[in-house]
Legacy VTK file of the C-alpha trace (Angstrom):
# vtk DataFile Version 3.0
C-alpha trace
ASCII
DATASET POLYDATA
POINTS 291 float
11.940 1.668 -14.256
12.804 2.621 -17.861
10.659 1.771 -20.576
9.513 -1.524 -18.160
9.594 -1.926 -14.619
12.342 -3.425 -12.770
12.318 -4.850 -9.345
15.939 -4.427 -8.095
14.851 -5.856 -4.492
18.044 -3.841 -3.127
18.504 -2.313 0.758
19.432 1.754 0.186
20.776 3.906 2.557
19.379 7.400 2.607
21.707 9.918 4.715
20.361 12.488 6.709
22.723 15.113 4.254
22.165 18.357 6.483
23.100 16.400 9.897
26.225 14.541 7.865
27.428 18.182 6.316
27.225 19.740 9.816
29.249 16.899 11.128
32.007 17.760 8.193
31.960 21.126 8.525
32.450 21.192 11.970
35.535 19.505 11.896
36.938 21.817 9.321
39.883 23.719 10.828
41.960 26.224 8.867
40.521 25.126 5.270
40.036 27.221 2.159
36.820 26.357 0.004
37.568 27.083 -3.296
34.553 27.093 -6.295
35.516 24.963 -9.362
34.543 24.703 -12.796
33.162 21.357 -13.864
32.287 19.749 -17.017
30.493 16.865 -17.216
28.050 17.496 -14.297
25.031 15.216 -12.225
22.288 18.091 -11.501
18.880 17.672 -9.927
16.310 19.364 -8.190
14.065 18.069 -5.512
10.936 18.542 -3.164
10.251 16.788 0.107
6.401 15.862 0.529
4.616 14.300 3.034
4.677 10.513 2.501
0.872 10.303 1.932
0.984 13.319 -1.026
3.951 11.446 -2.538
1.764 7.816 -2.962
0.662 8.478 -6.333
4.202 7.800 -7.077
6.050 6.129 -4.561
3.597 3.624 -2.161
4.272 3.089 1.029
7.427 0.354 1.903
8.229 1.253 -1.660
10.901 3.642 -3.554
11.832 5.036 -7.160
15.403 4.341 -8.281
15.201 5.862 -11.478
11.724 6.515 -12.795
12.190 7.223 -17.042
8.696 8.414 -18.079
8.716 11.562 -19.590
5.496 12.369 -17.654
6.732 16.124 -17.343
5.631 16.137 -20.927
9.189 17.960 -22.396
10.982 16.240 -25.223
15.315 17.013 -25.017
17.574 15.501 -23.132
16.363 12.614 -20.537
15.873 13.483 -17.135
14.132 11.012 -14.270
12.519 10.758 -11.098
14.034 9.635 -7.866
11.953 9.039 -5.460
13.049 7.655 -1.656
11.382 7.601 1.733
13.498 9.835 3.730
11.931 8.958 7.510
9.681 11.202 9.617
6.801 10.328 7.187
8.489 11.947 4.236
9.369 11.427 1.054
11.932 12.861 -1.385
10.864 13.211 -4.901
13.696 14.700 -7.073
13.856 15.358 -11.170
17.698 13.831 -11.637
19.888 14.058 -14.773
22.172 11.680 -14.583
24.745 13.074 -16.692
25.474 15.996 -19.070
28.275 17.712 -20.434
27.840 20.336 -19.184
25.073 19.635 -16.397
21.454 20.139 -17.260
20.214 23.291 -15.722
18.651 23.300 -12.310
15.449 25.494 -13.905
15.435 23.236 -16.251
14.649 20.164 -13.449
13.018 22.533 -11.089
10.224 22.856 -13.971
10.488 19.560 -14.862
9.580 18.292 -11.833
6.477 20.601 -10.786
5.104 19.057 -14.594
5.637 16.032 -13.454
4.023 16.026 -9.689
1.608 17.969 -11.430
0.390 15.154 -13.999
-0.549 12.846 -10.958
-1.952 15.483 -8.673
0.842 15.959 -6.032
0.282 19.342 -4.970
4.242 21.206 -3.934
3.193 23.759 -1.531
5.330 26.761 -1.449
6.971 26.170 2.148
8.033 22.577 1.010
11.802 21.663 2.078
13.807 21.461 -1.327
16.929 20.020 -2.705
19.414 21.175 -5.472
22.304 18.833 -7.095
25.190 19.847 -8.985
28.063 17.116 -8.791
31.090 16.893 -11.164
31.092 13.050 -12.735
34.650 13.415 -14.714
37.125 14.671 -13.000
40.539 13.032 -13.799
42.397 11.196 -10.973
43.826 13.696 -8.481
47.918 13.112 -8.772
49.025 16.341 -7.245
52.409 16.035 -5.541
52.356 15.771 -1.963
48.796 15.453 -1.587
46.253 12.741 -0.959
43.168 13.472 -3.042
40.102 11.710 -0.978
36.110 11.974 -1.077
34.989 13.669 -4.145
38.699 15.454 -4.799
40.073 11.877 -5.450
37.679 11.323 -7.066
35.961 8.563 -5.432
32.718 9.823 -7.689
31.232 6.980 -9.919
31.346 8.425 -13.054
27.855 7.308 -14.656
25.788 7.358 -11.455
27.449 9.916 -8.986
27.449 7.384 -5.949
30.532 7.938 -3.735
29.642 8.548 -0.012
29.911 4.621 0.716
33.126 4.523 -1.505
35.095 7.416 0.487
33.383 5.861 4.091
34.764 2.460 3.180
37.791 3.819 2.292
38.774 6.281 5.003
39.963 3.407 7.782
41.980 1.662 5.469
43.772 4.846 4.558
44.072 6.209 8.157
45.786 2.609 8.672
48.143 3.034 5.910
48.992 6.614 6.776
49.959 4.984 10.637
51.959 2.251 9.769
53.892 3.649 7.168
54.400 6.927 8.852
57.011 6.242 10.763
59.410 5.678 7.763
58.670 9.178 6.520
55.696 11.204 4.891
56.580 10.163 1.004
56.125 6.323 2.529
52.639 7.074 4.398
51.365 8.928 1.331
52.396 6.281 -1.124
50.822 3.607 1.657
47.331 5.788 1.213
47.571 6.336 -2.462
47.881 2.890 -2.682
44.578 2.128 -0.658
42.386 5.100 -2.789
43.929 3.192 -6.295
45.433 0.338 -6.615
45.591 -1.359 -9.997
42.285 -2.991 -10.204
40.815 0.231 -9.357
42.383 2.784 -12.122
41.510 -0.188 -14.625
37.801 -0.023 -13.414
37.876 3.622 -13.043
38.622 4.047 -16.359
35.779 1.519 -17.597
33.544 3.808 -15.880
34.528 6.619 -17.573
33.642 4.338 -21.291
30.426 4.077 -19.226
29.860 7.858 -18.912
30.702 8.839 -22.333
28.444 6.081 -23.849
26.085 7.634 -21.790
26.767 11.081 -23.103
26.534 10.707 -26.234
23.796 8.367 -26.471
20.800 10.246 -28.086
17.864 10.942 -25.498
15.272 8.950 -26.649
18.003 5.663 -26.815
18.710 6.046 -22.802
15.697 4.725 -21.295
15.781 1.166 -23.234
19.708 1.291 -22.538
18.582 1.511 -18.629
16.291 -1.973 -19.345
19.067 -4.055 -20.894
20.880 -2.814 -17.740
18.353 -4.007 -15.229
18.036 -6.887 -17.079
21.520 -8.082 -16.054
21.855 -10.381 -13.414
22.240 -8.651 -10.229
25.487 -9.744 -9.179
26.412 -7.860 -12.627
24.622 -4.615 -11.459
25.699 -4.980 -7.881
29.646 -5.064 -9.155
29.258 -2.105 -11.568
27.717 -0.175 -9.496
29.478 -0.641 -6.133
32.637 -2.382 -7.072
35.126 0.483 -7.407
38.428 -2.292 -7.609
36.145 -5.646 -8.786
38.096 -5.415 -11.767
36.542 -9.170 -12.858
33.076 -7.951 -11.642
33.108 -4.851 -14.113
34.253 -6.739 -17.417
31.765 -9.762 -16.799
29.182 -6.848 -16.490
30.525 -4.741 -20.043
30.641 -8.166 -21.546
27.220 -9.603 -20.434
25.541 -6.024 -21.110
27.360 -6.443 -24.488
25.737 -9.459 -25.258
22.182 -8.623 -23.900
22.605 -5.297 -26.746
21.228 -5.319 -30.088
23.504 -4.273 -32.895
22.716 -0.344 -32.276
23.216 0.275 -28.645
26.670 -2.075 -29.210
27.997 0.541 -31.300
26.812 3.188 -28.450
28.770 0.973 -26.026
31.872 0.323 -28.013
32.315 3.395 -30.063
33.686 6.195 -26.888
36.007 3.456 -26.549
38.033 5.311 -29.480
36.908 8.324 -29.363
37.924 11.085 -27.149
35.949 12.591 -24.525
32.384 14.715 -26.243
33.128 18.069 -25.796
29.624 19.708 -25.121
26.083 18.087 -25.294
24.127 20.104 -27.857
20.693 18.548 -27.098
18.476 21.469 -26.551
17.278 21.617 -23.040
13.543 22.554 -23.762
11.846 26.152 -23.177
13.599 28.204 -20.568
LINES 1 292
291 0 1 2 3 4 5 6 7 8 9 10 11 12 13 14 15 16 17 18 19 20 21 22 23 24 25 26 27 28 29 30 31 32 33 34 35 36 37 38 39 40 41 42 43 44 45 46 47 48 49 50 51 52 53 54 55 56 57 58 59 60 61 62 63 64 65 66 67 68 69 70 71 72 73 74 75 76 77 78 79 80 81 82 83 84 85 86 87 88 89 90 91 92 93 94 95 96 97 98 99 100 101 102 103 104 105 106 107 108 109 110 111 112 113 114 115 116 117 118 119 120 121 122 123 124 125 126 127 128 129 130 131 132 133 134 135 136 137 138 139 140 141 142 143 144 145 146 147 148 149 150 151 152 153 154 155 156 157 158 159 160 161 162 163 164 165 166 167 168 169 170 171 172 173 174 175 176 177 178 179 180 181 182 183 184 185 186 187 188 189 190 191 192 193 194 195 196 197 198 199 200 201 202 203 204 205 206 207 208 209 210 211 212 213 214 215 216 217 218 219 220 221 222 223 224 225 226 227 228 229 230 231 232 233 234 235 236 237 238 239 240 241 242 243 244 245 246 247 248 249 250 251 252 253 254 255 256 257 258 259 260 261 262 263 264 265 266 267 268 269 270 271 272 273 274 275 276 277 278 279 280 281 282 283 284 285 286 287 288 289 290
């Protein structure tokens, strides 16, 4: 919901993250982890609550895709709720902002949410599982030499909504594939094979509609983004559906810009057009609210 509420009537996957990092990690062999600086940045902070605490918000057979009430009761920049059934009777309820150059402070969400649990009488008990987000959205495409950027690195990241687990688990067959039947000609051949697979044409051409997406976003002032999030919803769904999830629906994505164009009024069209021409925003200067 934004400023009304939307039924998207969608089927969402919810991974088990700790299970699915242990998984990764354990089939890390001689691998350096390095720590990077990022720019623009997805950041949130969550709580998981017992299914029947978390009702106030988010019934049961029922979830919160993006929740734009300022009900923590700070003004700044635009942060909202995410709230998902995560099995075992529980339910995740996370303070999420989408994007922000650089990311919105985690203390920032952390007190956002409490406020906001807080307003409807969800208690967050001390001992309560929690979950911090900090996610680069704009990283350029990786075109090191001799290397196959994948996952995140690649980046498979959507860069105004952060999904990209079902992107890089769609992806990683068709690239093993490529890497086989081309390896036999040489490495250069397999890795131009799997390049080819992570982005062909359609994909950099949507990629880098995504990225008009994310600076609209960005410099769209706070109290514009909910109502932007309504014209969005609005859309038909095979509209959403293909600029959300189709990372090489090249036909998919400029129906979408063109019918969210035309849904617009004359002010949010110049939000939408305008980072077209413009280079990237450097910093957001929106003050985050009290520390």
């Amino acid at each position: 919901m934004a400023h009304r509420t939307h039924d998207l009537g969608w089927q969402y996957v919810v991974f088990d993250v700790p299970a699915l990092r242990a998984h990764l990690d354990e089939g890390l062999a001689d691998v350096a982890v390095h720590a990077a600086r990022t720019s623009a940045e997805q950041t949130a902070f969550g709580v998981v609550v017992p299914a029947v605490v978390a009702d106030p918000l988010v019934p049961a057979g029922e979830a919160l895709f993006m929740d734009w009430r300022p009900d923590h009761g700070e003004d700044g920049w635009p942060t909202f709720l995410y709230g998902i059934p995560i099995g075992e009777g529980e339910v995740l309820l996370e303070e999420t902002s989408l994007a922000r150059r650089p990311g919105l402070p985690v203390a920032v969400l952390r007190r956002r949410l409490h406020a906001r649990l807080a307003h409807y009488g969800i208690p967050t008990p001390p001992e309560a599982r929690t979950e911090t987000v900090r996610f680069p959205v704009d990283r350029p495409r990786h075109d090191v030499p001799g290397v196959l950027g994948f996952g995140a690195a690649a980046p498979l990241v959507h860069p105004a909504t952060g999904f990209s687990l079902a992107a890089a688990l769609s992806l990683a067959g068709p690239v093993a594939d490529a890497v086989a039947t081309h390896l036999p000609a040489g490495p250069e051949a397999a890795l131009a094979a799997a390049r080819e697979v992570v982005w062909p044409r359609t994909a950099r051409a949507v990629h880098g509609f995504r990225r008009i997406g994310l600076e609209a976003l960005l410099r769209m002032p706070p109290e514009e983004v909910p109502g932007f999030f309504d014209v969005f919803f609005d859309l038909p769904e095979r509209q959403r559906w293909a600029y959300l999830t189709g990372r090489d629906d090249l036909s998919g994505t400029v129906a979408t810009m063109g019918g969210l164009f035309a849904a617009s009024g004359w002010r949010l069209r110049r939000r939408l057009v305008v980072p077209a021409v413009l280079p990237p925003l450097r910093a957001n200067d929106q003050p985050a609210g009290p520390s």
